[in-house]
C-alpha positions in Angstrom: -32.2 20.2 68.4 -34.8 17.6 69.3 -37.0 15.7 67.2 -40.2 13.7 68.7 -42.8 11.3 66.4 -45.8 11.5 66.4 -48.0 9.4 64.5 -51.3 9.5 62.8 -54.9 7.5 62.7 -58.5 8.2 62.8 -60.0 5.8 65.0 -57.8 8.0 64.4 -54.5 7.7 65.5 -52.5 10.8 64.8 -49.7 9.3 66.1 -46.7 10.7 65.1 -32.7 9.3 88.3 -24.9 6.4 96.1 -23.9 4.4 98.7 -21.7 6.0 101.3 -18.7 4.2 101.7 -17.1 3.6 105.1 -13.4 4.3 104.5 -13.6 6.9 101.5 -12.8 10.7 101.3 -15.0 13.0 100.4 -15.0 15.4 97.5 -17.3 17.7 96.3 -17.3 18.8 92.5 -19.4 21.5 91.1 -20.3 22.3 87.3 -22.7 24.0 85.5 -24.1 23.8 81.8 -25.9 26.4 80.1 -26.8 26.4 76.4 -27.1 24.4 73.4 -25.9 21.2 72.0 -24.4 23.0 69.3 -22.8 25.6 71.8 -21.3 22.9 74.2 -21.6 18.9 72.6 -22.9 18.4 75.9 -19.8 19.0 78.4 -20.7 21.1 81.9 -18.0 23.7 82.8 -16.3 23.2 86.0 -17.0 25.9 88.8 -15.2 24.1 91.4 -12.2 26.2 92.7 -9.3 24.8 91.3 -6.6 23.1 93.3 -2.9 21.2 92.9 -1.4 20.8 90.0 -2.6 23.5 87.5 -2.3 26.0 90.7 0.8 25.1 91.8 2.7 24.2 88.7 1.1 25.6 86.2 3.6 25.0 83.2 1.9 21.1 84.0 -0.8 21.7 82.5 -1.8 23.4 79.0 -3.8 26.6 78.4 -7.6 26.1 79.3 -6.4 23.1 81.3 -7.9 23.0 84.9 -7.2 20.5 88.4 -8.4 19.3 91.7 -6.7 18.5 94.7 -7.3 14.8 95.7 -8.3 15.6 99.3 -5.6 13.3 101.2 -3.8 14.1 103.9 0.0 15.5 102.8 -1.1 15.6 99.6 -0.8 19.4 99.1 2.9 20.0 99.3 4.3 17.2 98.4 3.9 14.5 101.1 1.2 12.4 100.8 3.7 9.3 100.7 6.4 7.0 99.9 7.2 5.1 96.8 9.5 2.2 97.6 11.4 1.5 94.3 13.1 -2.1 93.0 16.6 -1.9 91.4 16.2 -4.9 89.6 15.3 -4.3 85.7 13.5 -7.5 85.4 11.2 -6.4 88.3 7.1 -6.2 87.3 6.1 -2.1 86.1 4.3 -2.0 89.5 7.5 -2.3 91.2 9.0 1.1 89.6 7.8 4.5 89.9 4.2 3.5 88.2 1.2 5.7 87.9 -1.8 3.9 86.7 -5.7 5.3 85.9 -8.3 3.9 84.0 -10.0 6.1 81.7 -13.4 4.3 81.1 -14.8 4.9 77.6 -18.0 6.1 79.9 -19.1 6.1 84.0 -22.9 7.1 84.3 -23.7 9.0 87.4 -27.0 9.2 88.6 -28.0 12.5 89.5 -31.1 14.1 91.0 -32.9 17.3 91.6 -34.9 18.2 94.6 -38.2 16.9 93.1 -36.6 13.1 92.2 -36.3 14.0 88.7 -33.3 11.4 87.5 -31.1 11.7 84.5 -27.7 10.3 83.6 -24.4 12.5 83.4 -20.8 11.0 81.8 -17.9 11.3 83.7 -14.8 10.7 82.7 -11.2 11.4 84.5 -9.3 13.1 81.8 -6.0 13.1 83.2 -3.5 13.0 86.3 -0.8 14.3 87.7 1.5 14.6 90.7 4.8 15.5 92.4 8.0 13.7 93.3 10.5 15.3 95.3 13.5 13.3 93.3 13.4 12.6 89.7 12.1 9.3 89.3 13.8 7.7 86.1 12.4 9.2 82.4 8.8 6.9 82.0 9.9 5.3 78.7 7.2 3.5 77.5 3.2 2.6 78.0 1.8 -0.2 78.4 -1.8 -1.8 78.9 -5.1 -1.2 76.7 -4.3 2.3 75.7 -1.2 4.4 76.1 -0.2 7.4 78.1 0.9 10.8 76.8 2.6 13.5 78.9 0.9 16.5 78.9 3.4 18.8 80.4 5.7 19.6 83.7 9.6 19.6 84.2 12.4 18.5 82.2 13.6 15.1 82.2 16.0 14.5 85.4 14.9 17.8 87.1 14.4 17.4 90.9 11.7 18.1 92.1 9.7 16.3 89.3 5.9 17.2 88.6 3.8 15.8 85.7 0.6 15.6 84.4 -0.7 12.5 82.3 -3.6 11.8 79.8 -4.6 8.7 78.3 -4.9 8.7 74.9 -8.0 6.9 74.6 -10.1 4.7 76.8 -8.7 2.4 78.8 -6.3 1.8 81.6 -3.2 4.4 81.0 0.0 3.7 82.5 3.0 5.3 82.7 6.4 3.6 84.6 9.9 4.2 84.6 12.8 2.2 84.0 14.9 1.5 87.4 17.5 3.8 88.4 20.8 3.0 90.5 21.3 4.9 93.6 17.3 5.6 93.8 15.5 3.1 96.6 12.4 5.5 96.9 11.1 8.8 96.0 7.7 10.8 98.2 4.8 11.7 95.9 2.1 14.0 96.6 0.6 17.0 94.8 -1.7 14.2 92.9 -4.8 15.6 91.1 -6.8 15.2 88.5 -9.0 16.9 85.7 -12.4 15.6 84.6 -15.1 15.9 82.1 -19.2 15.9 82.6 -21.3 15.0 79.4 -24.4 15.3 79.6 -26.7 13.9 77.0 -29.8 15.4 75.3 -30.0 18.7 77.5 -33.0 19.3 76.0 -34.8 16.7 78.3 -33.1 18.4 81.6 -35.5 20.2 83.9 -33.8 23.2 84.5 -31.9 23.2 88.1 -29.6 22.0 90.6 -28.4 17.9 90.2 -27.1 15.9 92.9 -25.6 12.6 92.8 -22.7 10.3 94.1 -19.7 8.2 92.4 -16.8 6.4 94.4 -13.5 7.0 93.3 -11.4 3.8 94.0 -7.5 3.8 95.2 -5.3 0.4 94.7 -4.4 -2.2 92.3 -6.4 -2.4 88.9 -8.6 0.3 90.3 -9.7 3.9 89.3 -5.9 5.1 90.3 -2.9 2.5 91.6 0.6 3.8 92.1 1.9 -0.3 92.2 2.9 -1.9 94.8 5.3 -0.7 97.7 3.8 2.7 98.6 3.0 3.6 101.5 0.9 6.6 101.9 -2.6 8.5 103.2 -4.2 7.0 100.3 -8.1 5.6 100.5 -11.3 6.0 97.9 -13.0 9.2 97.9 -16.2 9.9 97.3 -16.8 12.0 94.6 -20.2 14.4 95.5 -21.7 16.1 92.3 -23.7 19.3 92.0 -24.5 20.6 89.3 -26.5 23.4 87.7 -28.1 22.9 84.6 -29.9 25.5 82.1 -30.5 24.3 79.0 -31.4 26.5 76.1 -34.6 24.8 75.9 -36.7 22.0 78.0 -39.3 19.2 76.1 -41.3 16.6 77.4 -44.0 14.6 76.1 -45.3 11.8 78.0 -44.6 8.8 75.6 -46.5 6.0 75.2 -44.9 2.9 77.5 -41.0 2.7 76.2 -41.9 3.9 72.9 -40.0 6.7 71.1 -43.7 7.8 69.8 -47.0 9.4 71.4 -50.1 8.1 70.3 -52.9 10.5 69.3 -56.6 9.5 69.0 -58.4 11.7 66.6 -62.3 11.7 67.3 -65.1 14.3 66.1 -66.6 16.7 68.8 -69.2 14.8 71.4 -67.3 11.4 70.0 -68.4 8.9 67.8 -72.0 7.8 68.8 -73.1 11.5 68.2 -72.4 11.2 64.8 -73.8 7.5 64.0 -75.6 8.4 60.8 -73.8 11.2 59.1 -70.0 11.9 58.9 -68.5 14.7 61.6 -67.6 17.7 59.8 -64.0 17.0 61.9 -62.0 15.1 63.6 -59.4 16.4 66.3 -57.0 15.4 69.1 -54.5 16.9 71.0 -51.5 16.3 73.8 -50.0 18.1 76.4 -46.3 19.0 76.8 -44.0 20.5 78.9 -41.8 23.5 77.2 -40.1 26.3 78.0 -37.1 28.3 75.8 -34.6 30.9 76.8 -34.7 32.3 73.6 -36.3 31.4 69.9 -36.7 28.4 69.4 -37.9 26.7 65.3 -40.3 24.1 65.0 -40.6 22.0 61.9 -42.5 18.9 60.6 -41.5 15.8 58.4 -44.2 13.8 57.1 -44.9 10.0 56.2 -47.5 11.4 54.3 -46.8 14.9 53.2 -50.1 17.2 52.4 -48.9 21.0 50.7 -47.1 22.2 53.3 -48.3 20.1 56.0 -48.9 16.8 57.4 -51.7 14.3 56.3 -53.6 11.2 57.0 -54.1 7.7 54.8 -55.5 4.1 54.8 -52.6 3.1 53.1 -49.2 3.8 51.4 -51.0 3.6 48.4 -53.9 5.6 49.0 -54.7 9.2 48.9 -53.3 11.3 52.3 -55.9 13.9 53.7 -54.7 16.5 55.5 -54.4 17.0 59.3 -53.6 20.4 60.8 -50.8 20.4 63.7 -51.5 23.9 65.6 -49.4 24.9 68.5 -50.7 27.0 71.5 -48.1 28.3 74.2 -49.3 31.5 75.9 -45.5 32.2 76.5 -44.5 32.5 72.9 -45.4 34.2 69.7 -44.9 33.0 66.1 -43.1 34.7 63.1 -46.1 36.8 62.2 -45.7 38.3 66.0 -49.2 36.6 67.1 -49.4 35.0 70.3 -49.3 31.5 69.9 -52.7 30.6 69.9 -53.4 27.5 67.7 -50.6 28.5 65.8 -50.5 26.0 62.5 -46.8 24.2 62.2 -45.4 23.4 58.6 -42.8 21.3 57.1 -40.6 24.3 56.7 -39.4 25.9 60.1 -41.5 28.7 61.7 -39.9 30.4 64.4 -41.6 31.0 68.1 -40.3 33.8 70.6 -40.8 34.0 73.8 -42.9 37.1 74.9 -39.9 37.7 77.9 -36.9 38.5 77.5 -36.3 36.4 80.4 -37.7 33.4 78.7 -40.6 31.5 78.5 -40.2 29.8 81.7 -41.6 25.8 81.9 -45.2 25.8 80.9 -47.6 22.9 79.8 -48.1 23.8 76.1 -50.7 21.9 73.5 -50.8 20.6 70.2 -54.0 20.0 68.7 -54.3 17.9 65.6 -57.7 18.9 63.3 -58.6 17.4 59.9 -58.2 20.0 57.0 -61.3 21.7 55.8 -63.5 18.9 53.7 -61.3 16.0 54.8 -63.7 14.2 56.4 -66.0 14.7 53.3 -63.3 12.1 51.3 -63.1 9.4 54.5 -65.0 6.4 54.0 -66.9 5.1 56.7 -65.5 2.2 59.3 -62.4 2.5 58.2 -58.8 3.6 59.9 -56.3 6.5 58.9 -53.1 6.7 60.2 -49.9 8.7 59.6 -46.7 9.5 61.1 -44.9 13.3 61.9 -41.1 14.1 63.4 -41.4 17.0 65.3 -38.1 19.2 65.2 -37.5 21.4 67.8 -34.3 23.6 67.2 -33.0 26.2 69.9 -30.1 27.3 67.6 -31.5 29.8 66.0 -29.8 33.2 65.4 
């Protein structure tokens, strides 16, 4: 669902988008969204083949769950490096087996189509996991800004040991274990990860392929940080993002500056110094949008100054509102009385617009014209201003 101003006056105003980095990995992740707010609360779906943990061990990880492979050498298998471990019990978390990952409340990522159309996705890593080919000591406790919770993998003291790790909540999520005698070291691999997209207001996203960039950084108080004392294939990796996106439906008005609001200039026909001695018989205006639905889509009106079942006009709070047509015209769709629609009059309550292919109406320019009500004009005192204000709602969730 989207909802745009517009707001009123009769001068009238009826106004109602990476840096490589030299020592980094690469990864490539690709997702896809399709739908409706409603349907999805913004998340893409994954679509790239899955990989490590969920693969190999899958008791790790719970139904639905899904991993990547951090692409390191030795890390599938097992051996991507060596954990040296302290036997002293006063020695720092960093010193034990320690697995560390921040889970930031949000990341933006900057993504792109082919035509430099920018928008922002969310990405957040969800949770970790890995291998260790001895049992490592029971992890115990959490510590830092938000706590750890195991997910799922083998029993306690089971060699080989695999886990997989969430965070709670946002934050840096750690998970250690206490030292154990007898156990100088242990070799970890099998680390990966699972992840989640957001996009927000899919609405405003052109429908098609995204790329962008995000760097993915390995060490101490970073993205991921297995303490001190490992030794390992580890670096950053570059994280490459495509994604596919095809929202139920696609709006987008060119706004006025920074402004939530479009402005709309309502003049009579041939503009004012035609009409210097005698009142126009009406005044109109109209904008130019981009649209296009998959499917039905309902369009509704709230107004500042309410007029029947439509949308008016006034000098003041406190004087009378005159009413303004709103008429729709997309060549793509027709209305609920199964008319093309052709200045196609919008109301408070929702009317309902189908495209005339099954396939979808496909992203057209589309118009709305605004057009004083029969006589209005007749009622408007000269030199003076109208204004009002609309909220265009435009739902795609409709049955």
């Amino acid at each position: 669902m989207k909802r745009y101003l517009a707001g009123l006056t009769a001068l009238l105003i009826l106004t109602g988008a990476g840096t490589r980095h030299a020592e980094a990995s690469d990864l490539t992740i690709s997702a896809s969204y399709r739908g409706n707010l409603a349907q999805t609360n913004g998340h893409l779906t994954n679509t790239t083949p899955q990989s490590g943990m969920c693969v190999d061990h899958p008791q790790a990880c719970p139904p639905g769950s899904f991993s990547l492979l951090f692409p390191w050498a030795g890390n599938a298998g097992g051996h991507l490096g060596v954990k040296l471990l302290s036997k002293d019990p006063r020695a720092p978390f960093e010193d034990r087996f320690y697995i560390g990952f921040n889970v930031p409340s949000f990341t933006f990522i900057t993504v792109a189509d082919d035509a430099g159309f920018t928008r922002s996705l969310n990405f957040e890593v969800t949770s970790i996991g890995l291998s260790a080919n001895r049992f490592p000591a029971s992890p115990t406790a959490s510590i830092g800004h938000s706590g750890c919770d195991f997910m799922g993998g083998t029993a306690w003291g089971q060699s080989p040991f695999y886990a997989m790790f969430k965070s709670a909540s946002s934050g840096y999520c750690v998970y250690y274990g206490p030292p154990q005698p007898g156990l100088d070291s242990v070799e970890i691999g099998d680390v990966s990860f699972s992840y989640r997209l957001t996009l927000d207001q899919p609405w405003t996203w052109r429908p098609g392929i995204y790329r962008g960039s995000y760097l993915y950084r390995f060490g101490p108080g970073n993205n991921l940080d297995f303490g001190r004392n490992f030794q390992g294939n580890t670096d950053d990796v570059m994280l490459h993002f495509v994604v596919s996106v095809e929202p139920d439906m696609y709006v987008h008005f060119l706004r006025d500056g920074n402004w939530n609001a479009l402005t709309v200039e309502m003049e009579p026909m041939g503009g004012w110094l035609a009409w210097q001695s005698e009142m126009p018989p009406v005044l109109t205006g109209s904008t130019w949008f981009d649209f296009g639905t998959r499917g039905p889509v309902s369009i509704s009106m709230a107004c500042a100054y309410p007029v029947g079942d439509g949308c008016g006009i006034a000098q003041n709070d406190t004087s009378p509102a005159l009413g303004v047509d709103v008429l729709l015209t997309d060549a793509g769709l027709t209305d609920d009385t199964g008319r093309q629609a052709i200045d196609s009059r919008l109301t408070q309550a929702p009317r309902v617009f189908t495209p005339v292919s099954a396939q979808g109406s496909g992203i057209r320019q589309a118009r709305l014209t605004f057009r004083t009500s029969a006589g209005t004009t007749g009622r408007m005192r000269r030199g003076e201003s109208y204004y009002g204000l609309l909220i265009l709602t435009f739902d795609s969730g409709v049955d």
